[in-house]
C-alpha positions in Angstrom: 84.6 61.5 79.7 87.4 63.5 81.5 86.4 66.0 84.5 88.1 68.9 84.1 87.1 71.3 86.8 89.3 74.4 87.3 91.1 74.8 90.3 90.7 78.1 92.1 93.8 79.7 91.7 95.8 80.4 94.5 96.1 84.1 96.3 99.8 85.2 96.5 99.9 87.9 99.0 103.7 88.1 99.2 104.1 91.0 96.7 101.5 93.2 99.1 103.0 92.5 102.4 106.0 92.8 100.9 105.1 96.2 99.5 103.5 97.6 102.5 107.0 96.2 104.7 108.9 97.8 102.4 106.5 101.4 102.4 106.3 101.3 105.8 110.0 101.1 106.0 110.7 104.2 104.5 108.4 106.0 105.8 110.5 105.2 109.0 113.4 106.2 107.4 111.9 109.2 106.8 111.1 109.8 110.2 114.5 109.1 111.4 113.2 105.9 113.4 115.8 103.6 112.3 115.0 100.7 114.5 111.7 100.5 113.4 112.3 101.1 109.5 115.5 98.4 110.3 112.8 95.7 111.6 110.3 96.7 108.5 112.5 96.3 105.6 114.1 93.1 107.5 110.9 91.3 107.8 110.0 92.3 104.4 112.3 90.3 103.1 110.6 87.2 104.3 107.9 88.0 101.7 110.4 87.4 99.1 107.9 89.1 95.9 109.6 87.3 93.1 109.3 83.2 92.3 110.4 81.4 95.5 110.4 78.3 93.5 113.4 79.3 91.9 116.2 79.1 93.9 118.5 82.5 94.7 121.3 81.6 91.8 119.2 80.8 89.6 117.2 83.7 89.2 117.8 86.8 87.0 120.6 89.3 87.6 118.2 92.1 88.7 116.2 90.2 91.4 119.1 89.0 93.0 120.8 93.0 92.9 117.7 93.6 94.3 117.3 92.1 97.1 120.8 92.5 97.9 120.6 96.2 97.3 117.5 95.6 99.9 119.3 93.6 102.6 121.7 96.3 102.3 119.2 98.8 103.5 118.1 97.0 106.2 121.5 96.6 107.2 122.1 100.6 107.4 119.0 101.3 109.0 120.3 98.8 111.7 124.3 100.6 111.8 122.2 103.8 111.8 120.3 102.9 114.6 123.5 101.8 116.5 125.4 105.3 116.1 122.3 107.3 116.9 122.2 105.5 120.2 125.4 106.0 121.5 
């Protein structure tokens, strides 16, 4: 006889935290406070939302335009915080 007892399946809470980074990011950008919407989209992308098992070249087309396209961002709200302050 076999035991086959289910194994509670694990809680992924990348795709929130990365969602509220990413929300409260914007709503940053909105606000014109681009050091803090810089920091929030940056850190978001440490909650990577897709598959981290599969590694960056080897996923689709989209998710890596994606988070390029995001990185990006995070990159301008930086530059834009830079000007602003001089």
């Amino acid at each position: 006889m076999t035991n086959t007892k289910l194994k509670p399946k694990a809680r992924n809470i990348n795709k929130y935290a990365y969602a509220v980074f990413v929300m409260a990011g914007i709503l940053f950008l909105a606000l014109k406070d681009y050091g803090q919407a810089a920091a929030f989209i940056g850190i978001s992308l440490a909650f990577d939302p897709f598959d981290q098992a599969v590694r960056f070249e080897k996923r689709p087309l989209w998710q890596r335009i994606w988070l390029i396209v995001h990185l990006i961002t995070s990159l301008t709200a930086f530059i834009l915080l830079l000007k602003n302050d001089l």
